[in-house]
C-alpha positions as CSV (number, residue, x, y, z in Angstrom):
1,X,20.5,-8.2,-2.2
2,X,21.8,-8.1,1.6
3,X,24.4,-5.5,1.7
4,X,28.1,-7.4,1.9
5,X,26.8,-10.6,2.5
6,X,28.0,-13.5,1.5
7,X,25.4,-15.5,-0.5
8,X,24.4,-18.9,0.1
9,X,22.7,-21.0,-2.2
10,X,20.8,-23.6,-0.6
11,X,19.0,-26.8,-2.8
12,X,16.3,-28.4,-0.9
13,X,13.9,-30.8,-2.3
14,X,11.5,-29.5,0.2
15,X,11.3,-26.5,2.4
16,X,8.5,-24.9,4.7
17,X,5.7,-24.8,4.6
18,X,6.6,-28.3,3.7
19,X,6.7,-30.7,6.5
20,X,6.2,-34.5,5.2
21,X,9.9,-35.4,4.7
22,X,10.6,-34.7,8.6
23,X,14.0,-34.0,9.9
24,X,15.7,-32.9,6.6
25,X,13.4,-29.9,6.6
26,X,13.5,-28.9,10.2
27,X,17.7,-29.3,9.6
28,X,17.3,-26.8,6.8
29,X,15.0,-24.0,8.1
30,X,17.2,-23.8,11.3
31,X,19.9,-23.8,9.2
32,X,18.7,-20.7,7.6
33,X,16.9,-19.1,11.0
34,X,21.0,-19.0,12.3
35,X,22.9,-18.2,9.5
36,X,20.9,-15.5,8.4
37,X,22.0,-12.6,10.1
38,X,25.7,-13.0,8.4
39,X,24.8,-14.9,5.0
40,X,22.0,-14.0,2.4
41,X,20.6,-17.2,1.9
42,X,18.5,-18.2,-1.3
43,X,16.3,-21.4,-1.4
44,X,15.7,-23.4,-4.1
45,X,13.2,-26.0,-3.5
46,X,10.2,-27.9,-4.9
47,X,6.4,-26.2,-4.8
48,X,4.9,-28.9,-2.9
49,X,5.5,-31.0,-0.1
50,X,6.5,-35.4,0.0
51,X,4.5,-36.6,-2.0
52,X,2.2,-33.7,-2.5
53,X,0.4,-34.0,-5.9
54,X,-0.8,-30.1,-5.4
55,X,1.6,-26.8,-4.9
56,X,1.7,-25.0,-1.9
57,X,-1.4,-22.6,-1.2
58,X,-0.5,-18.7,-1.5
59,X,2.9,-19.4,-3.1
60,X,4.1,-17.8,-6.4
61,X,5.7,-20.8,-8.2
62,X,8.7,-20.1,-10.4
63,X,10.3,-17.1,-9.1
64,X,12.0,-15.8,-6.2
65,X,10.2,-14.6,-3.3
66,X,11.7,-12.5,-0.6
67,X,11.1,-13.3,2.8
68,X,12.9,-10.9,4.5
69,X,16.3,-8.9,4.2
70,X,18.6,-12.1,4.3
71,X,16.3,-14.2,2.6
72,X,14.9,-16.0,-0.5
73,X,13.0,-18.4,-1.9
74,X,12.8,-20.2,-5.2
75,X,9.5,-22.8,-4.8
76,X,9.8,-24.6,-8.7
77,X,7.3,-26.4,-10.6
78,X,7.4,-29.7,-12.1
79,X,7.5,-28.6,-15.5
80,X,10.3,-26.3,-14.7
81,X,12.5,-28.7,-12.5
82,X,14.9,-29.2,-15.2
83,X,18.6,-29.1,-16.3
84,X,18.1,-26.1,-17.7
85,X,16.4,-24.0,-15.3
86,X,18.9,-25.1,-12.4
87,X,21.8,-24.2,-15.0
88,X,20.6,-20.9,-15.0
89,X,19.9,-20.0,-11.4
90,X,23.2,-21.0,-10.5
91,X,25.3,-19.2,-13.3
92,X,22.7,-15.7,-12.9
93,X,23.2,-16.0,-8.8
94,X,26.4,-16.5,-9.0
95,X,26.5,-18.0,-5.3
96,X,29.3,-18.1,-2.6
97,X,29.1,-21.2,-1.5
98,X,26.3,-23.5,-2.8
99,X,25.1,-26.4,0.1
100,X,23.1,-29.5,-1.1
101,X,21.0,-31.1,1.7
102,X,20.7,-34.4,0.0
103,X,23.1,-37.3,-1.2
104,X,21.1,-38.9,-4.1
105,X,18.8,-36.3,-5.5
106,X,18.2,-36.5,-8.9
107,X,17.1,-32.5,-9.5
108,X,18.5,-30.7,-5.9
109,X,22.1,-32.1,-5.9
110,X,23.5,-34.2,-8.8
111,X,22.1,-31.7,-11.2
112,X,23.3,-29.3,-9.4
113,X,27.0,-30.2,-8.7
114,X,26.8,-31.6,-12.7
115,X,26.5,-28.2,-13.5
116,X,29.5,-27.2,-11.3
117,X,31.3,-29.5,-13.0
118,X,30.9,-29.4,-16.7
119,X,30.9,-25.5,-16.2
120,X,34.1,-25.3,-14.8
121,X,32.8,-23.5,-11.7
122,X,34.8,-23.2,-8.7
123,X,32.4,-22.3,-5.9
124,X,33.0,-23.4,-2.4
125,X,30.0,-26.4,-2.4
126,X,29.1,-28.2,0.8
127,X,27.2,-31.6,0.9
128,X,25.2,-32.8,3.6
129,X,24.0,-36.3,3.1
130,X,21.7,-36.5,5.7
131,X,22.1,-39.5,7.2
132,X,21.8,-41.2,4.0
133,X,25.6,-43.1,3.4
134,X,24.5,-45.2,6.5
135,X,24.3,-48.5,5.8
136,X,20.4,-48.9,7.1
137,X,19.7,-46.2,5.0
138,X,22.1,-47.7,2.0
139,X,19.8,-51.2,2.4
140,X,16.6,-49.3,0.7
141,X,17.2,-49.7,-2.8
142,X,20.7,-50.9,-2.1
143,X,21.3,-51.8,-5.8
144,X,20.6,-48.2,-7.5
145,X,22.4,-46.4,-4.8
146,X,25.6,-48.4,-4.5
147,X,25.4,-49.0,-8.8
148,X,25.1,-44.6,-8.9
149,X,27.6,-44.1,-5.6
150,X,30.2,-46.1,-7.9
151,X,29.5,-44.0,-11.1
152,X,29.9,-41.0,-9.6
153,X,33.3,-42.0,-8.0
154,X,34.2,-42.8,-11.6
155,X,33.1,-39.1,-13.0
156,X,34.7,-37.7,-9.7
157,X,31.0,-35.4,-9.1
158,X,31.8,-35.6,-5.2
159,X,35.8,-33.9,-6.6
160,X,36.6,-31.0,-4.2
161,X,33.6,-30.7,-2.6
162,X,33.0,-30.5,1.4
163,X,31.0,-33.2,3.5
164,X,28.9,-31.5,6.2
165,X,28.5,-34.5,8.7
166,X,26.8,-34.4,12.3
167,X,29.1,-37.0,13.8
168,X,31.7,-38.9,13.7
169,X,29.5,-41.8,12.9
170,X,28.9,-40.1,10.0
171,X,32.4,-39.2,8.7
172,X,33.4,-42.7,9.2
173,X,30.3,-43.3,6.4
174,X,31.7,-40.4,4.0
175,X,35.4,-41.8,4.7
176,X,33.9,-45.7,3.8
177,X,32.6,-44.4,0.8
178,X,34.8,-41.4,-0.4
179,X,38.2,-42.2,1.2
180,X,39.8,-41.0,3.8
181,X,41.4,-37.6,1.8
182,X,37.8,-36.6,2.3
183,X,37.1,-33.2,3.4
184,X,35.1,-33.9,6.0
185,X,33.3,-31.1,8.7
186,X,32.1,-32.4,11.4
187,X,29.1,-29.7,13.0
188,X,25.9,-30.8,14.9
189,X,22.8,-29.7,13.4
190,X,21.2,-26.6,15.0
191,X,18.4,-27.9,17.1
192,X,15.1,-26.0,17.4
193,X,14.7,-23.1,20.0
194,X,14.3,-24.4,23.2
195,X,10.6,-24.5,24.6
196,X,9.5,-22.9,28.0
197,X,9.5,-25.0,30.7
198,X,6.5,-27.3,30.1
199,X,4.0,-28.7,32.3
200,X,3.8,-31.8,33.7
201,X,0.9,-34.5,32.5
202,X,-1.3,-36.7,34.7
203,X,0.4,-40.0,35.1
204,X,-0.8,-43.0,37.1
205,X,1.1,-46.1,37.6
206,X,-0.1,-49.2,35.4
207,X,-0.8,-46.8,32.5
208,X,1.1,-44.9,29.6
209,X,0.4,-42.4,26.7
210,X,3.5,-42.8,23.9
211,X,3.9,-41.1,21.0
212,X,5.2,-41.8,17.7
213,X,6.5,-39.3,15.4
214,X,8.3,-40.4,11.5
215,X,7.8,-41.1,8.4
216,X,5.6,-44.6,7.7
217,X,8.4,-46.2,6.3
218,X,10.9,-49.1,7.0
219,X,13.7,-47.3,8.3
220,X,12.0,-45.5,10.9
221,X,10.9,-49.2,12.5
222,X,7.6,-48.8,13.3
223,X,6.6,-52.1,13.0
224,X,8.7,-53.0,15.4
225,X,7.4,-50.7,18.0
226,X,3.9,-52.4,17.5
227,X,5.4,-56.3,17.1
228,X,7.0,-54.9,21.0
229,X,3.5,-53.6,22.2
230,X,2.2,-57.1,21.5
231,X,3.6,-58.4,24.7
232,X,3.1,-55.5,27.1
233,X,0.8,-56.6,29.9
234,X,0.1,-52.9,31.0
235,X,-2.3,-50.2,29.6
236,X,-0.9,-48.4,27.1
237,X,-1.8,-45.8,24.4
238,X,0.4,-45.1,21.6
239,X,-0.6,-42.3,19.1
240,X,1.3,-42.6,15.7
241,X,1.8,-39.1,13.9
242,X,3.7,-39.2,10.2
243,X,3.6,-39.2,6.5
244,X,2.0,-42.4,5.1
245,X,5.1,-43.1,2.7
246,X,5.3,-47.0,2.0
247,X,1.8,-48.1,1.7
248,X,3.0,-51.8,1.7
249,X,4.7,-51.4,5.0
250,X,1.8,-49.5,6.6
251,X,-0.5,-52.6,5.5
252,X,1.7,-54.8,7.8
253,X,1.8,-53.0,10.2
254,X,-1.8,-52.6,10.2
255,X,-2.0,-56.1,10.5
256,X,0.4,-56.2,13.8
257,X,-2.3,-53.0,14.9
258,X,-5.8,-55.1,14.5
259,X,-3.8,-58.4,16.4
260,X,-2.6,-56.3,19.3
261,X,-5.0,-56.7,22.9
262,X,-7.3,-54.8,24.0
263,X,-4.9,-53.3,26.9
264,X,-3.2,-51.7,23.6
265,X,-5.0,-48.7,21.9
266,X,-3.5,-47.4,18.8
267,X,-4.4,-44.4,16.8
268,X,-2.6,-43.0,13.6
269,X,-3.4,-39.3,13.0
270,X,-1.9,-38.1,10.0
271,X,0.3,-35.7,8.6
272,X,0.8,-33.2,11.4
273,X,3.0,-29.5,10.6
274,X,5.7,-29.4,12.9
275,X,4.2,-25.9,14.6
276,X,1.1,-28.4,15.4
277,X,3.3,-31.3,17.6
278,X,4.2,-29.5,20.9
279,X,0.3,-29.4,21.8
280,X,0.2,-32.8,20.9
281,X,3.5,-34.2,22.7
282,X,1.8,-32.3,26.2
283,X,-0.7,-34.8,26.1
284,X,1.3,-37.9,26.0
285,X,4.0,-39.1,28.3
286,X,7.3,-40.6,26.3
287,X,8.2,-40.1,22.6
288,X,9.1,-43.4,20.8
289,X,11.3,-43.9,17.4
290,X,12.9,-47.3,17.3
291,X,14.6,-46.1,14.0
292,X,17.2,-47.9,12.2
293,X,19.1,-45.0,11.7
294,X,19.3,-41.0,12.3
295,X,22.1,-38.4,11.5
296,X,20.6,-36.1,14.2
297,X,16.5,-36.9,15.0
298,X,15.2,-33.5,15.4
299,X,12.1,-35.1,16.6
300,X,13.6,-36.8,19.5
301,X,15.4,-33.6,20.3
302,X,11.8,-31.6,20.2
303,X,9.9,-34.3,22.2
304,X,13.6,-33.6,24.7
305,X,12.8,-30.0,25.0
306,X,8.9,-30.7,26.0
307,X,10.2,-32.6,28.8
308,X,9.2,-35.4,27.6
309,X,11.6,-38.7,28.1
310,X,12.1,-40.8,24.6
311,X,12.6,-44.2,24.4
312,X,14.6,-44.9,20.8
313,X,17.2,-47.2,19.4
314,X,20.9,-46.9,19.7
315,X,20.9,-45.7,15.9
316,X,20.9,-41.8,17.1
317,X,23.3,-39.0,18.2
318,X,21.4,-39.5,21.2
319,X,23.1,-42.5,23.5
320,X,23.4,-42.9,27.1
321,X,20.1,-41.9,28.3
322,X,19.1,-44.5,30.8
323,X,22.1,-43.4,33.0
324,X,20.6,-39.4,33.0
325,X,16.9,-40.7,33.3
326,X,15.7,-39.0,30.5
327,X,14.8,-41.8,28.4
328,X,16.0,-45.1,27.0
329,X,18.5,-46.2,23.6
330,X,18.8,-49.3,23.0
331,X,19.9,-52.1,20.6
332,X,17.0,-53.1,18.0
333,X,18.6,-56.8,18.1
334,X,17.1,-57.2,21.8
335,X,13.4,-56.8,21.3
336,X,12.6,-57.4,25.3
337,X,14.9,-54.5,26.2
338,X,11.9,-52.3,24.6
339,X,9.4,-54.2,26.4
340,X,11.2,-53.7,30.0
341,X,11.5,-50.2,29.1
342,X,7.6,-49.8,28.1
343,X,7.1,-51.3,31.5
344,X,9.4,-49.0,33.6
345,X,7.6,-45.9,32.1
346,X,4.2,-47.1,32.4
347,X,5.2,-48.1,36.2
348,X,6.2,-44.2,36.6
349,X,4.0,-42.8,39.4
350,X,3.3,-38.9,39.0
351,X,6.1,-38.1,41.1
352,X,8.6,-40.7,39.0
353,X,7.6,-39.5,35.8
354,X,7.9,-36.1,36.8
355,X,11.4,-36.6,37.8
356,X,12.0,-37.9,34.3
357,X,9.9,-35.0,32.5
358,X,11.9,-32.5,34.5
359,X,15.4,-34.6,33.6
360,X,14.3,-34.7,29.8
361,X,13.9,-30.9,29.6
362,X,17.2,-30.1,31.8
363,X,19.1,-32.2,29.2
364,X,17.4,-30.5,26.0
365,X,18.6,-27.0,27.8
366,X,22.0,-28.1,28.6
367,X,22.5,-29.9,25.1
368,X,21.8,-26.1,23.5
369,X,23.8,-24.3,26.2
370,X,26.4,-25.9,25.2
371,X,26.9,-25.7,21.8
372,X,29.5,-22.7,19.8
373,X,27.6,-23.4,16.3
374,X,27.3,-20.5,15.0
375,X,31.1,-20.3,14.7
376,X,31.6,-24.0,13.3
377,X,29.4,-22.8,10.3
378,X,30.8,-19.5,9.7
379,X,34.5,-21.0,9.1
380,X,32.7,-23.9,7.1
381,X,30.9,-21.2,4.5
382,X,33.7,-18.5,4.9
C-alpha cells in the first residue's frame, strides 16, 4: 500500500493494454498517469480487450498486480466476473472513493454501486458516464436503456453519488435525466501528453490523405464520411483505422466503399494500439470523425497535437475551429458543408497546409497550457 494515500478504486470494463473500446480507455489511463502521485489507485478491469474472445498475453488473471508504488491492477476472468467476487474486492479494499467510468455496465458499475447500496456503504463514489446520457448515444438500444434508466431512478442506485461530466453539455444530460439536485462536477478530461513538434507532410494541391480513427459503429458516422466522399471531384485517400464492432453497419458501408470513383481510394487497417497511431497520423494530412456524439474525443485531440487539422461534426467539445484554421466542426444535417471542407483541404498547397498543421499543433499546446486539472480532481476525490 502507498504510504498515506488516499485509495482509489477505479472499475473499468477495459484498461491497457486494451485499446478496442477507444476514448474511454485513453480517459482512464490518463486519469491514472495524473492522479497517481497523490492517490493509490487500484484497477479493476476485464482480462481482454472489446470484444476480445482471448486474455491478455503475459497477464496474471485474477489477482492484483502492482505496477508501481501508486498502482494496481485487478485484470478478472469471465468465470470470476461476478457478484460475488466484486462484493468482496470492494468490502476487503475498503476504498476512498470508488469511480465508475461507465453509465450502464452490467459488471463495472451497477454491480458495483448495488453493492454500495445494499451494504450500507458510504464511500465517496464518482460516476462518469462517458458520453453516454446523450441522446445520440441514448438512440442505440433506446428501449433497454431508458426501461433500466427509469428503474434505477425507482431503486435510487444513482442516490448520493457524484457525476463527473466534461461539459456543460454534459451536465445538462445528467440534470435531464437525474434532476437538477444532481451533484454534478464539471472537469475536462486530461488529454494525452503533448507531442514534439511534428513534421510537416508533402502536400500538393488537388490531392489529400485523411484519416479515420473510431469504432466501426453507428454513432461514430462513418458511413457518412464515405456517402460525402462520393461526390468529391478531387483525389483523395482516406485510411480507416478502428475496431470492427457492428458487422451489419460495416457491410453498408462496404457497399458505399466498392460504389465510390476511382479518384477515391479507401483502405481499412484494423485494430491499431494507440502507441501505434502517431506514425500513422504523420503520413496523412487531416483527421476525420463525423461522430454523432463525443464527451471529449481523445482522438481528435491526438490527431490536434500531431499537427494535424480535423475536420469533425459539431457533436464535440471541440467547436469553432474554422475561425483558428485548425480544422472544421460542422452540423451532420448539411452534408455539402463536409464536401466544401474536403475540397478546401485538398486545395491546401504545401505552404497552406502547413499553416494549418502548424495552427493545429499551437492549439493542442495552448489547450493543455491552459488547463489547472490536477486541482479540479483532487477537490473532486478529497
Amino acid at each position: 500500500m502507498a504510504l498515506n494515500k488516499k485509495r482509489i478504486l477505479l472499475f473499468a470494463d477495459w484498461y491497457e493494454p486494451g485499446y478496442k473500446a477507444g476514448g474511454p480507455i485513453r480517459s482512464c489511463v490518463n486519469f491514472v498517469n495524473n492522479m497517481r502521485d497523490a492517490f493509490e489507485v487500484l484497477i479493476f478491469t476485464s482480462d481482454r480487450d472489446l470484444g476480445a474472445k482471448e486474455p491478455y498475453e503475459n497477464i496474471q488473471p485474477d489477482q492484483w498486480i502492482r505496477a508501481d508504488d501508486a498502482v494496481s491492477i485487478y485484470y478478472c476472468s469471465p468465470p470470476m466476473l461476478n457478484w460475488k467476487n466484486i462484493r468482496h474486492q470492494i468490502l476487503s479494499i475498503q476504498a476512498d472513493c470508488i469511480y465508475l467510468n461507465s453509465m450502464f455496465s452490467r459488471y463495472f458499475t451497477v454491480y458495483p454501486l448495488l453493492v454500495l447500496r445494499l451494504n450500507r456503504l458510504h464511500t465517496k463514489t464518482i460516476l462518469a458516464p462517458r458520453g453516454m446520457l446523450r441522446s445520440t448515444a441514448i438512440q442505440f438500444k433506446s428501449f433497454k436503456k431508458r426501461s433500466f434508466l427509469a428503474l434505477s431512478k425507482s431503486i435510487g442506485l444513482y442516490r448520493d453519488l457524484y457525476f463527473h461530466v466534461v461539459d456543460d453539455k454534459e451536465m445538462q444530460d445528467v440534470v435531464t435525466h437525474f434532476g437538477p439536485d444532481s451533484r454534478v462536477a464539471v472537469i475536462p478530461n486530461f488529454p494525452a501528453v503533448l507531442a514534439d513538434h511534428p513534421a510537416f507532410v508533402k502536400k500538393e494541391s488537388g490531392k489529400l490523405s485523411m484519416i479515420y480513427v473510431g469504432r466501426i459503429h453507428p454513432i461514430k458516422n462513418l458511413g457518412f464520411l464515405l456517402f460525402v466522399l462520393k461526390e468529391v471531384p478531387s483525389k483523395v485517400r482516406l485510411s480507416i483505422v478502428g475496431s470492427l464492432e457492428d458487422k451489419p453497419f460495416w457491410d453498408e458501408c462496404s457497399k458505399i466503399i466498392r460504389e465510390l470513383p476511382e479518384n477515391i481510394h479507401v483502405e481499412y487497417l484494423g485494430e491499431i494500439p494507440n502507441h501505434s497511431l502517431p506514425p500513422l497520423f504523420a503520413k496523412h494530412h487531416i483527421f476525420s470523425l463525423p461522430t454523432q456524439g463525443e464527451n471529449f474525443g481523445h482522438a481528435i485531440f491526438e490527431a490536434l497535437s500531431q499537427g494535424r487539422p480535423v475536420l469533425i461534426s459539431n457533436q464535440t467539445p471541440w467547436r469553432n475551429l474554422e475561425q483558428l484554421k485548425v480544422g472544421w466542426d460542422l452540423t451532420l444535417r448539411e452534408p455539402h458543408l463536409f464536401w466544401e471542407a474536403i475540397e478546401r483541404a485538398a486545395s491546401f498547397d504545401q505552404k497552406e497546409y502547413n499553416q494549418w498543421s502548424e495552427n493545429a499543433w499551437k492549439y493542442a499546446s495552448n489547450y493543455t497550457a491552459n488547463l489547472h486539472l490536477h486541482n479540479d480532481y483532487l477537490k473532486l476525490f478529497n
